[in-house]
Biotite code that builds the C-alpha atoms (Angstrom):
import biotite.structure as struc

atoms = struc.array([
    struc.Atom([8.136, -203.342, -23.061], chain_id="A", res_id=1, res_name="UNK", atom_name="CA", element="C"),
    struc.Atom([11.354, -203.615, -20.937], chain_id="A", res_id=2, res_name="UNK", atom_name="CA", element="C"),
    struc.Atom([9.732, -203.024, -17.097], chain_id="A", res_id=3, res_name="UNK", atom_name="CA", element="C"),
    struc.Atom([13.258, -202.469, -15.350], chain_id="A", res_id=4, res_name="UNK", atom_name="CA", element="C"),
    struc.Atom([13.491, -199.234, -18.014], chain_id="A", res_id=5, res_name="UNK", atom_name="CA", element="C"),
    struc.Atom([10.408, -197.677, -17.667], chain_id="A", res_id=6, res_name="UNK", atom_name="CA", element="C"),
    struc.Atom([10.157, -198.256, -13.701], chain_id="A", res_id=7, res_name="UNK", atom_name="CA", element="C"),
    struc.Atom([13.886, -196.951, -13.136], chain_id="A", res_id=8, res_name="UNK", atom_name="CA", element="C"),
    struc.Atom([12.914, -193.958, -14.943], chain_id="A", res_id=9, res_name="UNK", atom_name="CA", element="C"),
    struc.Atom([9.388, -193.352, -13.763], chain_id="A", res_id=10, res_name="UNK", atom_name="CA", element="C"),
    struc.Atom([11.432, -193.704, -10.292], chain_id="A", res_id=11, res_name="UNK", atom_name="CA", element="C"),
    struc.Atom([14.220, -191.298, -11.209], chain_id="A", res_id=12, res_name="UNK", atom_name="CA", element="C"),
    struc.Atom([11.049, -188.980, -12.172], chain_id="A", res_id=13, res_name="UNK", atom_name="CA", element="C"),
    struc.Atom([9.484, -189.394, -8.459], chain_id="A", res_id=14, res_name="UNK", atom_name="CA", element="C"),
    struc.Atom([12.805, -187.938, -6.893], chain_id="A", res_id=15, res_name="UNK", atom_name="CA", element="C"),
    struc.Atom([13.171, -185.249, -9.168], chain_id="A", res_id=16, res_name="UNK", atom_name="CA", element="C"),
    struc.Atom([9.547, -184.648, -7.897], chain_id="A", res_id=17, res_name="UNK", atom_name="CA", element="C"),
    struc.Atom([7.613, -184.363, -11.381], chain_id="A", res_id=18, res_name="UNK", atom_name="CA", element="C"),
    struc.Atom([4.891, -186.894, -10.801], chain_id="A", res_id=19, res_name="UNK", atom_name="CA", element="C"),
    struc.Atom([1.585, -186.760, -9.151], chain_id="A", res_id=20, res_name="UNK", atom_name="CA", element="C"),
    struc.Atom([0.162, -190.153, -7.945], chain_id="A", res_id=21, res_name="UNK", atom_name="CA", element="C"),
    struc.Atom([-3.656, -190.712, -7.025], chain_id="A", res_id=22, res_name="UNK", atom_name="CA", element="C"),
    struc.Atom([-6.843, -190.779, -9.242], chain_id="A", res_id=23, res_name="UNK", atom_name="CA", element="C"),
    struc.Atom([-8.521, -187.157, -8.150], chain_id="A", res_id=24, res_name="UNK", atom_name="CA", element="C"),
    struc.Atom([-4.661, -185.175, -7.869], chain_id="A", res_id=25, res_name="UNK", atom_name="CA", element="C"),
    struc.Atom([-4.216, -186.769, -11.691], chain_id="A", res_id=26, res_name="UNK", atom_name="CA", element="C"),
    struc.Atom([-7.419, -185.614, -13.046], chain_id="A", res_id=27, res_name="UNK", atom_name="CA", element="C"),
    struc.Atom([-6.617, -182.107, -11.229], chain_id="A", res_id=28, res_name="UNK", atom_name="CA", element="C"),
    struc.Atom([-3.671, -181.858, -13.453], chain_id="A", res_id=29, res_name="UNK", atom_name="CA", element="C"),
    struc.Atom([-4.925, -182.647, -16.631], chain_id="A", res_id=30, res_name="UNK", atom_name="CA", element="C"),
    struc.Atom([-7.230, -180.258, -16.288], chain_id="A", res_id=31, res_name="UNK", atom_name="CA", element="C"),
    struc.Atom([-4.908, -177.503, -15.339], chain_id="A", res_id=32, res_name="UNK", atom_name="CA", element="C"),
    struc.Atom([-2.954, -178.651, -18.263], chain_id="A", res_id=33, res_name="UNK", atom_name="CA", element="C"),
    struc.Atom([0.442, -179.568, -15.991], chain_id="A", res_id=34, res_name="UNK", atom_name="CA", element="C"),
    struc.Atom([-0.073, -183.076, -17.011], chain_id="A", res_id=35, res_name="UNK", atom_name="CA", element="C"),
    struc.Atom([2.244, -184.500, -20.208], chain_id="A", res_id=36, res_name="UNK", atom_name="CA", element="C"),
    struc.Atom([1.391, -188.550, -19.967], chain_id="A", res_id=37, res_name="UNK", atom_name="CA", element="C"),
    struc.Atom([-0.646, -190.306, -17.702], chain_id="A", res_id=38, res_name="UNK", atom_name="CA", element="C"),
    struc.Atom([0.239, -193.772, -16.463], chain_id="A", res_id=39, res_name="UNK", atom_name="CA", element="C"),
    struc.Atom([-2.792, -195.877, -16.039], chain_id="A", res_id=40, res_name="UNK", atom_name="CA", element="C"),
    struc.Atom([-2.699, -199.941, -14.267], chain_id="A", res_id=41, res_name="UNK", atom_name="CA", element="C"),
    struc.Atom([-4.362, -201.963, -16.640], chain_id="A", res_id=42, res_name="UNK", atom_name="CA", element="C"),
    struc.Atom([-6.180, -203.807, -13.550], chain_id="A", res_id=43, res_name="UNK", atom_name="CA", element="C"),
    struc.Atom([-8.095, -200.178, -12.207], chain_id="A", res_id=44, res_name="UNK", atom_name="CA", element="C"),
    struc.Atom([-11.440, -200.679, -12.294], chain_id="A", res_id=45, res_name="UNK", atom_name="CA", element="C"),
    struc.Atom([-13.737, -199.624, -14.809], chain_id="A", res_id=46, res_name="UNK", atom_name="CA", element="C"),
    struc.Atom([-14.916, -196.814, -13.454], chain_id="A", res_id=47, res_name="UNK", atom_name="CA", element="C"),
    struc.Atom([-11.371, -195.218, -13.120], chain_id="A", res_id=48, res_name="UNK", atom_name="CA", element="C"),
    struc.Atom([-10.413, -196.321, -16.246], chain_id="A", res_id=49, res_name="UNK", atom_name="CA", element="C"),
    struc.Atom([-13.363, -194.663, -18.057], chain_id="A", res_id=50, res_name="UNK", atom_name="CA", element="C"),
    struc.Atom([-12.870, -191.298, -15.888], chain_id="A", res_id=51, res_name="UNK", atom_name="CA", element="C"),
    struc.Atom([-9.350, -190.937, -17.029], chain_id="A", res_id=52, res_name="UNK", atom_name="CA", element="C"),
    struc.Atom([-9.105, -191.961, -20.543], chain_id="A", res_id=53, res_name="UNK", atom_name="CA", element="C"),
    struc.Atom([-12.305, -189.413, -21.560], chain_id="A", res_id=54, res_name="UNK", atom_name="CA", element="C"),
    struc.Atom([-10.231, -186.904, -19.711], chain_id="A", res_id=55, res_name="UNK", atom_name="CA", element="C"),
    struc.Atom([-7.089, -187.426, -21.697], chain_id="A", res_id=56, res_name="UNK", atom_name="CA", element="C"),
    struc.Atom([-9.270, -187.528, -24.511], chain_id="A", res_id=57, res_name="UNK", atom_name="CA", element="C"),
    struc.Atom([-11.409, -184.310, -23.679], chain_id="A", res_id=58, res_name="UNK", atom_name="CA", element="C"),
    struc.Atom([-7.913, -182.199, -22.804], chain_id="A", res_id=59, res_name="UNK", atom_name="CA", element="C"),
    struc.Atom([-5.519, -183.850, -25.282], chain_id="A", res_id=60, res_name="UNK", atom_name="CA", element="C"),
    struc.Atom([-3.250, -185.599, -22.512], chain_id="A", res_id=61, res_name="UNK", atom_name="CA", element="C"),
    struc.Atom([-1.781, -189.128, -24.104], chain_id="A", res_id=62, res_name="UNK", atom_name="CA", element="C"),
    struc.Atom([-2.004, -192.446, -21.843], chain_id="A", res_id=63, res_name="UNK", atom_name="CA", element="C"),
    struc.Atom([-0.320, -195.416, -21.370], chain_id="A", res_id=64, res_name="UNK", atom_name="CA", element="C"),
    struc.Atom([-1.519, -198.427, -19.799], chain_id="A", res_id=65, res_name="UNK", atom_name="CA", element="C"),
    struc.Atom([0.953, -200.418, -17.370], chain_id="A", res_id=66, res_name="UNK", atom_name="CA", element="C"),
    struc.Atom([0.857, -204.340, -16.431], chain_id="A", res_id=67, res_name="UNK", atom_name="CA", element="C"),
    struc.Atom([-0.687, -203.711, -12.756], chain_id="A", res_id=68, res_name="UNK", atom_name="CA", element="C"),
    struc.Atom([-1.131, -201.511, -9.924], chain_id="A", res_id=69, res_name="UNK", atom_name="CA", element="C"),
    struc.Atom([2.254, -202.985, -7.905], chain_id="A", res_id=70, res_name="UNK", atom_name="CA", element="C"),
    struc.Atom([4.084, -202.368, -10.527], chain_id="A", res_id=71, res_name="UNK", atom_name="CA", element="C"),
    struc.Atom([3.547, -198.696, -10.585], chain_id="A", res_id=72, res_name="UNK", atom_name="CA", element="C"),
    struc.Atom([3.438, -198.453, -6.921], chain_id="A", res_id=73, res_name="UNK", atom_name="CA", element="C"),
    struc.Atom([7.101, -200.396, -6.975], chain_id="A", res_id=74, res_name="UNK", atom_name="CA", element="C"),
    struc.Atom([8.148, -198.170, -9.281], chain_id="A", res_id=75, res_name="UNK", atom_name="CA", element="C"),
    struc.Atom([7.617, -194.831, -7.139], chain_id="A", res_id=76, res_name="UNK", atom_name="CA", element="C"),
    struc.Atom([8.261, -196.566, -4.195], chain_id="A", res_id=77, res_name="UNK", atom_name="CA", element="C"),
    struc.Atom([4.857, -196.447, -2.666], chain_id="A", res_id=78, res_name="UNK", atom_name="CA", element="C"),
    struc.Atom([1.931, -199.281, -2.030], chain_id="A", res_id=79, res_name="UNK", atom_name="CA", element="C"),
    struc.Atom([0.124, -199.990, -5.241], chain_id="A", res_id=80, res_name="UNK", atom_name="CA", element="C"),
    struc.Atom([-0.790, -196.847, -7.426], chain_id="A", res_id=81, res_name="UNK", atom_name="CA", element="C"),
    struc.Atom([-3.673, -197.216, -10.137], chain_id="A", res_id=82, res_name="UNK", atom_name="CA", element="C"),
    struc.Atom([-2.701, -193.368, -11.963], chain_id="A", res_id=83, res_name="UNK", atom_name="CA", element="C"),
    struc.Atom([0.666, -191.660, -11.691], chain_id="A", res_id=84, res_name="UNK", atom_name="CA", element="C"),
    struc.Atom([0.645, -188.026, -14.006], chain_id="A", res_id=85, res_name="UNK", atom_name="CA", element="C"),
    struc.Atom([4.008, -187.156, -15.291], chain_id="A", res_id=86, res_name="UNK", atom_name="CA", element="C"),
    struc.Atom([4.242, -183.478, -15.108], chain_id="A", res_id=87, res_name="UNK", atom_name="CA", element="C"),
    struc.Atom([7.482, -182.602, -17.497], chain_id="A", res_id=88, res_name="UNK", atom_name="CA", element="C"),
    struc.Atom([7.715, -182.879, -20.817], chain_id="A", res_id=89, res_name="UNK", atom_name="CA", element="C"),
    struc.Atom([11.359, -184.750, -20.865], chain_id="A", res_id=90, res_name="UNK", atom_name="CA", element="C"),
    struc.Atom([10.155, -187.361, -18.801], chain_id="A", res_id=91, res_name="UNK", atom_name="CA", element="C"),
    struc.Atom([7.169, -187.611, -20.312], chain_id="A", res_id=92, res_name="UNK", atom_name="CA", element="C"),
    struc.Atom([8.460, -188.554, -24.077], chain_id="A", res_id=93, res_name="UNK", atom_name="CA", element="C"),
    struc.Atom([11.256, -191.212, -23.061], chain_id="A", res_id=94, res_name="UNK", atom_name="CA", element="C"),
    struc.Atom([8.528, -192.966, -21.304], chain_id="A", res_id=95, res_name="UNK", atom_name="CA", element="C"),
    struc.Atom([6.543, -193.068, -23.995], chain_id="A", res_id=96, res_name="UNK", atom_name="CA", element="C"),
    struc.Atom([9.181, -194.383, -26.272], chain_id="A", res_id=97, res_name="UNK", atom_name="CA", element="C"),
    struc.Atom([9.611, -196.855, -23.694], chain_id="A", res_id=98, res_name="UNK", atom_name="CA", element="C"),
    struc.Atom([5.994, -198.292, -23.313], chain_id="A", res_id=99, res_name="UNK", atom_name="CA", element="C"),
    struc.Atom([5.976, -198.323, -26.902], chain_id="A", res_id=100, res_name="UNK", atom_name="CA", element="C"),
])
């Protein structure tokens, strides 16, 4: 996984404003069905981590796990983030292919 790639364009995502960052606003989306990928820090805690996987699961939403928290924080140019939902469908695939 190249980090530079997947932050600049999980940051280009942020200013074109198709992201949602925070635990309760993710789960929101998913269940509306807005939500294409959810980004996940691989050091949330357990509890988080359990909510938001069986929702993906439950509405059909993929996941990705990233290295940590800062990272995805960094990469929308906020303090650390544990969940950031993509909400198009363009962004949304090239990340996957990215944390692939």
């Amino acid at each position: 996984m190249n980090s530079n790639q997947w932050m600049s364009l999980l940051g280009l995502a942020n200013r074109a404003r198709k992201i949602i960052s925070g635990e309760e606003l993710s789960v929101k989306e998913i269940r509306s069905g807005k939500a294409k990928l959810i980004l996940l820090s691989a050091d949330a805690s357990a509890n988080t981590t359990k909510k938001i996987t069986d929702k993906c699961n439950s509405y059909n939403v993929p996941f990705k796990m990233v290295p940590d928290r800062f990272q995805l924080g960094q990469a929308i140019g906020k303090e650390a983030r544990v969940v950031v939902a993509l909400l198009d469908e363009g962004f949304a695939k090239k990340l996957l292919t990215l944390l692939d």
